[in-house]
N, C-alpha and C positions, 0 to 999 in steps of 0.2 A: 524368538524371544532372546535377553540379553541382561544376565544377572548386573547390575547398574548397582551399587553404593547399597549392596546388600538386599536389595530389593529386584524382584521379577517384573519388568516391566514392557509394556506394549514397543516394540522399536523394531518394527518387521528390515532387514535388511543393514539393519547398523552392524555387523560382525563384518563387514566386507567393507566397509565405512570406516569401522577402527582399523583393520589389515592393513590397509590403502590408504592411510591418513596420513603418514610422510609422502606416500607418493604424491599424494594431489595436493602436498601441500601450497603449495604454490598455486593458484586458481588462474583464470584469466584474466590478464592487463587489460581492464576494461577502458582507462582513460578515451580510447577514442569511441568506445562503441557509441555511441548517439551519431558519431557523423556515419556511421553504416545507415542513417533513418533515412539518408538523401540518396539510399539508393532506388532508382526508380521498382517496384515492385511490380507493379500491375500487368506488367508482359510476364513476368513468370506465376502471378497467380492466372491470368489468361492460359496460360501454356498447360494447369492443369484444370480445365473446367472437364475433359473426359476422367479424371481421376482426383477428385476435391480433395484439399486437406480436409479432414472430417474431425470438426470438433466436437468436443464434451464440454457440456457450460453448468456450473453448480450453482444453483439460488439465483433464478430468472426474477428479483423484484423489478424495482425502477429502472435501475443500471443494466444489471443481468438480461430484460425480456428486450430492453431498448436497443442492444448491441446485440442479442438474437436475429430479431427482425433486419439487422441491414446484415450480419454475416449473411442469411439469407440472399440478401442480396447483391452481394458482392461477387464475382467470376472467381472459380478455381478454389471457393470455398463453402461452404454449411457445415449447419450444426445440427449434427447425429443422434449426439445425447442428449436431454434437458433435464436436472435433478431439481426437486425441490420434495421437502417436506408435506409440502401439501398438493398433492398431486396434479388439481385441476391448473394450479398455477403454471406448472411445467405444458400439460397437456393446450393449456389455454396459449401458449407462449407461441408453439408453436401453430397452432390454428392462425394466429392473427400475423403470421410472420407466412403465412398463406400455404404451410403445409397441411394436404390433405389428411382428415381425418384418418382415413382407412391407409395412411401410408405409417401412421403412430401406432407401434406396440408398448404394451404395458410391461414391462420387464424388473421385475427385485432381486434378480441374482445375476449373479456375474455370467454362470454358465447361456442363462435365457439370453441376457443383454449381449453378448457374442455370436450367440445362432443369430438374434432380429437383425444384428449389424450384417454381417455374413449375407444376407438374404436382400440387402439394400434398403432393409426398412430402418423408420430413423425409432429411438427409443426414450421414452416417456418413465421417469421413475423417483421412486420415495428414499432410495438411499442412496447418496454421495459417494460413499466407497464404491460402489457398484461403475458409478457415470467415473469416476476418478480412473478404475483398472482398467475402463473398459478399452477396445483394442483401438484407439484414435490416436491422432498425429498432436493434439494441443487438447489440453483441458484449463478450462478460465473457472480459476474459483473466486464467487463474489457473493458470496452468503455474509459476510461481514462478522461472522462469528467466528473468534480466536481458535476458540476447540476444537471445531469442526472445522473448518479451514487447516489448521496443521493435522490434522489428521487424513485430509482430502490430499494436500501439496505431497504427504507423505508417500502415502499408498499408490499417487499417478508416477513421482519419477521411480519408486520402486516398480512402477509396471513399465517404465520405459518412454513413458510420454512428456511431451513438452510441458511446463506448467506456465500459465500466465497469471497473478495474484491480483487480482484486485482488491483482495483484504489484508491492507495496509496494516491492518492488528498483528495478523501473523510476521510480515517482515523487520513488524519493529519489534517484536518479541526472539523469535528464531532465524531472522532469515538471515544470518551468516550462515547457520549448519547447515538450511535448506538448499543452499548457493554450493556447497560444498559435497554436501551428497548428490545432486543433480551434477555435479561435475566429475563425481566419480562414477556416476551410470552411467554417463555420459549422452546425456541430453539438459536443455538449455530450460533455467528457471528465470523469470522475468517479472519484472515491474509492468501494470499496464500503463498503454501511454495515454491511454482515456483520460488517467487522471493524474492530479498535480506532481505527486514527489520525481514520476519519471520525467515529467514536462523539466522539471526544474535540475536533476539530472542534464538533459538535454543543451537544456542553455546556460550551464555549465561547461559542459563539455564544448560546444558549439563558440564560445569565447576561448576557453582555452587553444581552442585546434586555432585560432589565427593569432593566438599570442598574445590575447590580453588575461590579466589576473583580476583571478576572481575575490571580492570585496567582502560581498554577502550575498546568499543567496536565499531564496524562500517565497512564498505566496500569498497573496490579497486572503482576505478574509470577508464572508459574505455578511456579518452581521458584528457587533458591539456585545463579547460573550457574556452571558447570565452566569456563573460558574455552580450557583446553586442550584439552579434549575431542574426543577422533575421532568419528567416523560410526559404528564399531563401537558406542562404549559410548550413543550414543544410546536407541534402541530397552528396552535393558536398562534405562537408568535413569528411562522413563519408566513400566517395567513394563505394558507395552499386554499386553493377554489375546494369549494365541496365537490364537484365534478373528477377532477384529480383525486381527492380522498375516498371517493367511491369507487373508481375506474383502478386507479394502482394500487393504493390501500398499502398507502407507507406506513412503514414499521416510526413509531410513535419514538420510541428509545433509541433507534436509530439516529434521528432526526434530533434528538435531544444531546448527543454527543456532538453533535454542529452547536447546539447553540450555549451549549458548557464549558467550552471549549477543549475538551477529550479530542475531537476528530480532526483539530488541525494541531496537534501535538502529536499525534499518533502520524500524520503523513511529514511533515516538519522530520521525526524519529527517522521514517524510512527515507526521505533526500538525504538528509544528514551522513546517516550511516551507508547510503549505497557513494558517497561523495569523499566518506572519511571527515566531515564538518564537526567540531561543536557548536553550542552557541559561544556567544561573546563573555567575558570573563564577570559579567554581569546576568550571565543568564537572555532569554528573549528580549528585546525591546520591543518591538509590537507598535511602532510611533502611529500617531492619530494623523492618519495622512491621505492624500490620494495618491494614485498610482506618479502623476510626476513630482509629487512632492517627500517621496521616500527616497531618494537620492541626496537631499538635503540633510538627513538623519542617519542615513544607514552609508556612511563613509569614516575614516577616520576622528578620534578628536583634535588631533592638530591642524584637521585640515576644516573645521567646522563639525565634524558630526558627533555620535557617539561614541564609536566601538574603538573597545581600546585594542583592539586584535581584527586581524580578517581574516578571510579562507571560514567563515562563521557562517550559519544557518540562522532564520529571522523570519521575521512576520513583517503585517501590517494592518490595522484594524482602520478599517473605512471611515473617511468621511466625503469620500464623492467615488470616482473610478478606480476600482482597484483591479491589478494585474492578478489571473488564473498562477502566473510562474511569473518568476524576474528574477535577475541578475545585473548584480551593480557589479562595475569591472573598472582596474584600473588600466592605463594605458603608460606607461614608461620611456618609451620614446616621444622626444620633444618635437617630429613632424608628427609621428601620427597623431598625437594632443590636439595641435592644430587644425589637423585634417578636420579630425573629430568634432571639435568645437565648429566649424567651420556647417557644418551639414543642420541643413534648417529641419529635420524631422528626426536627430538624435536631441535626447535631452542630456544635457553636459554641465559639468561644473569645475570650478578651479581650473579654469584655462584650458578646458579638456581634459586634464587629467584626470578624473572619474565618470563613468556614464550609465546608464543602468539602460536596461534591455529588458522587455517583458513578451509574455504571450497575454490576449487576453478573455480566452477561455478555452474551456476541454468539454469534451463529449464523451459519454461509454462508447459511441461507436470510433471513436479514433482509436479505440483498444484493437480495430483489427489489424492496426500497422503491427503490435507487437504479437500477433495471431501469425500473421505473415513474416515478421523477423525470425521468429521461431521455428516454424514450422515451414519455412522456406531454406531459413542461409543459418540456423542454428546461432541464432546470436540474438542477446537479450535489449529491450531498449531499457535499462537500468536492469544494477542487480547490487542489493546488499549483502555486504563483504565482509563489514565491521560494524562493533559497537561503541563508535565512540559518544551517542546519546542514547537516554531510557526516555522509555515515559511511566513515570511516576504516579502514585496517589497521594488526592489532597480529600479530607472530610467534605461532605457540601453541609453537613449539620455535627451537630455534637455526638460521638457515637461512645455507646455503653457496651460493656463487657456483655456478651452475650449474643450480641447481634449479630447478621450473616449481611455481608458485602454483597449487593447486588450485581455490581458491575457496571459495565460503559452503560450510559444512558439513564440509570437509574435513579435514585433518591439518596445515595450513600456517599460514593466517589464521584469526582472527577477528574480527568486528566491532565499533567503537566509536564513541559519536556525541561529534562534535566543535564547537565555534562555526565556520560557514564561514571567516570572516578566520583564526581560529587556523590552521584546515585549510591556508589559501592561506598565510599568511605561512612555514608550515613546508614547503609545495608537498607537503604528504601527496597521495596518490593515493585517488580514489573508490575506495570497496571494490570495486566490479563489474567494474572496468574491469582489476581484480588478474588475474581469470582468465586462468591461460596466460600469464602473465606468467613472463620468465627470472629468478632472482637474478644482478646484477652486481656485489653486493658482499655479505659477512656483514650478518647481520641477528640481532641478540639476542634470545630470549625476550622474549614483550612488547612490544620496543619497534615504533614506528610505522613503517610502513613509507611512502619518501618518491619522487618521480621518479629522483632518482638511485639508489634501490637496485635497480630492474629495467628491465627493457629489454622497455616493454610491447606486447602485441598491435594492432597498429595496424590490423588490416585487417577491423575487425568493424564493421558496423552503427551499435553501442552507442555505439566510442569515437571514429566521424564524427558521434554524435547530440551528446555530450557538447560534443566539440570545434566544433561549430555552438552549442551553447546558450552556452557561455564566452564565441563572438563577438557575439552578438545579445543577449546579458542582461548 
C-alpha cells in the first residue's frame, strides 16, 4: 500500500515505481516500433510449439472467445488461463476452441491456479486478478470494463507478465503510467493489433519509416452516431441476427458506446496519445465521406481541405466504404509527388503532394501478432506514452442534482474526445472515472460534464491510478 494525497490506497507495487521514476524516466523510443510488425514471426513461434508461450485471457465475450479459439490454434502458443465473471463463459470458451473437458480445472486462487498450471492443466476461473498473477508469459485483457481492466493490467506487470490491452478505456484513462510501470518491471505493455488505435499507430509509423509526413490520422466509423442513445436501442439498431444474440450474447451497453459514439472517442484517445496527436484546433471533423473521399477533407486549408494544423488525429462518419485505419501523408519531395501521383492504385491529390493510405479491417485474432511481439521479441505493436487528448463527458439528457452517472453505454453520458489542455483548462472529468458519480448540480443536454458538477467515486482503483499518473506525468 502507498499513503497517496493523504489517503491509503490500493497501488500494490508503486514504492518501486516512485524510487525508479527518474530512472526510467525516459521510456522507449517507440517511433519505429510498428516496423518490428514485418518481422517474420512464425518460425520462432514454430520453434516453440515443445514449450508454448502460455497465455492468460480476461473476459472471453465476442473478441475475447474469438481470439481464444485461433490462439488455440496457432503453433508455439495457447491459452492456459480463461477469466470471466461468469464462469460457463470461460469454461464454454475453451470447449469450442476444442480443449478437452477434463483437461479444465476450476481454480479461484492464485495458489490452486499455479499447482493446475504446474501440472499442464489449463485453468477455468471467476476472478481476473487470479488469470492476471497467474505464472504465464502474456495476459490479454478485454473485459472492456475500465476498473477492472486497470486493476487486471496492474496486478499482471506487477507479477511480471506481458500485458496486451484490448480495453482501450484503460489506455485512454492511465496508460502512460501503465507504460511506465511495465517499463520499470521490466516487461512489455501493449496495444492490441486486433484493433483500430494500434492499426493506426502502425500506418503511422510505417509512413513515417520511408519519410513521408503524416497529415491526419484516424478511423472509419461503422455507423452515423445517435449520441443519445440508451442500451436498449443498441442491439436493434445494429440489427445483429437473433442467432448471434443467442449464441454470443453481446453486452447490450457495450454495443451502445458504438452507436453513441463513446467507443470511437475512446480508441481515437488511445492512437492519439500512443502517436503524441491532438485533434485539429477545431476539435474532430468527422467529414461525411468514403474511404476515397477523406483525403479531400482531411488535408490542409490552403490546400483545399480543413485542418488548419497537421500531425492531428480524425475520424470519418460513413457514407459508402470506410477504412478500419488510415493515414493521409504528405510527400515533400517534388519526384517522389510525381512518382506518387503517377501510380494508378494510390489515391493522390494536389499533384501528389498529399495521399492517404488505409487498412480495411481488423479482427480480435490479429491480436496474436501483438501475443507474439510480446511474448516473443519484448516489444509492443503501439504503447501509450502521453496525454495529449481525453475523452470527456457530454449529458445525453437533462441531468438533476441527485442522480448517479451510469457510465459508457448507458442513459446518462456519452463520450467525446477532447485536446488534453482544453480538457484541463475547463477541469472536464475523464469519462471513466464518471462512473457512479453523484450529480451536484443540473447538467444540460450535451453539455460537458466538469469537477464541479459531481461528487465523484473516490474509492476505486481507477481514480487512485489516474490521480498517481496526474502527479508523476
Amino acid at each position: 500500500m502507498l499513503w497517496h494525497r493523504s489517503r491509503r490506497i490500493w497501488c500494490p507495487g508503486v514504492t518501486a515505481l516512485l524510487v525508479n521514476y527518474h530512472v526510467c524516466d525516459k521510456i522507449f523510443n517507440y517511433q519505429v516500433r510498428q516496423y518490428l510488425l514485418r518481422m517474420n514471426v512464425m518460425p520462432d513461434l514454430e520453434a516453440r510449439v515443445g514449450d508454448p508461450l502460455s497465455v492468460a485471457l480476461i473476459g472471453p465475450g465476442v473478441y475475447g472467445s474469438h481470439l481464444a479459439y485461433q490462439i488455440e490454434e496457432t503453433p508455439g502458443v495457447e491459452p492456459t488461463v480463461l477469466a470471466d465473471l461468469e464462469l460457463e463463459k470461460a469454461t464454454e470458451t475453451f470447449r469450442t476452441a476444442g480443449v478437452p473437458d477434463d483437461a479444465v480445472t476450476v481454480e479461484d486462487t492464485a495458489d490452486g491456479a499455479a499447482e493446475a498450471l504446474a501440472a499442464g492443466r489449463r485453468v477455468a476461473t471467476t476472478d481476473g486478478v487470479v488469470a492476471a498473477g497467474a505464472p504465464v508469459d502474456v495476459v490479454i485483457e478485454t473485459t472492456g470494463d475500465a476498473h477492472a481492466a486497470a486493476v487486471h493490467a496492474w496486478e499482471a506487470i506487477d507479477a511480471g507478465n506481458d500485458v496486451v490491452m484490448v480495453s482501450v478505456e484503460v489506455d485512454a484513462t492511465i496508460g502512460p503510467l501503465l507504460a511506465r510501470f511495465a517499463e520499470q518491471r521490466g516487461v512489455t505493455y501493449s496495444m492490441a493489433y486486433g484493433d483500430e488505435p494500434a492499426q493506426v499507430v502502425e500506418l503511422c509509423d510505417w509512413a513515417r519509416t520511408q519519410g513521408l509526413e503524416v497529415v491526419a490520422a484516424g478511423q472509419g466509423t461503422e455507423l452515423t452516431f445517435k449520441p443519445h442513445a440508451t442500451h436498449e436501442d443498441s442491439l436493434q439498431r445494429y440489427d445483429l441476427p437473433e442467432s448471434f444474440i443467442e449464441n454470443s450474447k453481446p453486452d447490450a451497453r457495450m454495443y451502445n458506446t458504438f452507436l453513441d459514439g463513446t467507443k470511437v472517442a475512446v480508441e481515437l484517445c488511445a492512437a492519439a496519445n500512443a502517436l503524441g496527436f491532438p485533434p485539429d484546433t477545431d476539435g474532430i471533423h468527422m467529414p461525411e465521406t468514403d474511404r476515397d473521399g477523406l483525403l479531400e477533407t482531411l488535408r490542409p486549408v490552403e490546400d483545399g481541405g480543413v485542418l488548419d494544423r497537421t500531425g492531428v488525429i480524425d475520424s470519418v462518419t460513413p457514407t459508402g466504404d470506410n477504412p478500419s485505419a488510415f493515414v493521409v501523408t504528405e510527400a515533400t519531395n517534388d519526384a517522389t509527388q510525381a512518382y506518387l501521383s503517377q501510380r494508378y492504385n494510390i489515391n493522390t491529390s494536389n499533384d501528389g503532394k498529399y495521399q492517404v493510405f488505409h487498412r480495411p479491417y481488423h479482427l480480435p485474432q490479429e491480436t496474436m501478432v501483438s501475443v507474439a511481439m510480446a511474448g516473443l521479441h519484448d516489444r509492443p505493436t503501439g504503447t501509450v506514452t502521453e496525454q495529449t487528448t481525453e475523452v470527456v463527458a457530454a449529458a445525453k439528457r437533462d441531468l438533476e442534482p441527485g442522480e448517479t452517472i451510469v457510465g459508457g453505454g448507458g442513459d446518462t453520458i456519452y463520450g467525446r474526445l477532447q485536446d488534453a489542455d482544453v480538457a484541463a483548462e475547463a477541469d472536464l472529468v475523464p469519462f471513466e472515472l464518471l462512473a457512479g458519480a453523484e450529480l451536484e448540480r443540473p447538467v444540460s443536454t450535451d453539455q460537458p460534464i466538469s469537477t464541479a458538477d459531481v461528487s465523484l467515486r473516490t474509492d476505486t482503483p481507477l481514480y487512485h491510478l489516474r490521480e498517481l499518473q496526474n502527479s508523476l506525468l
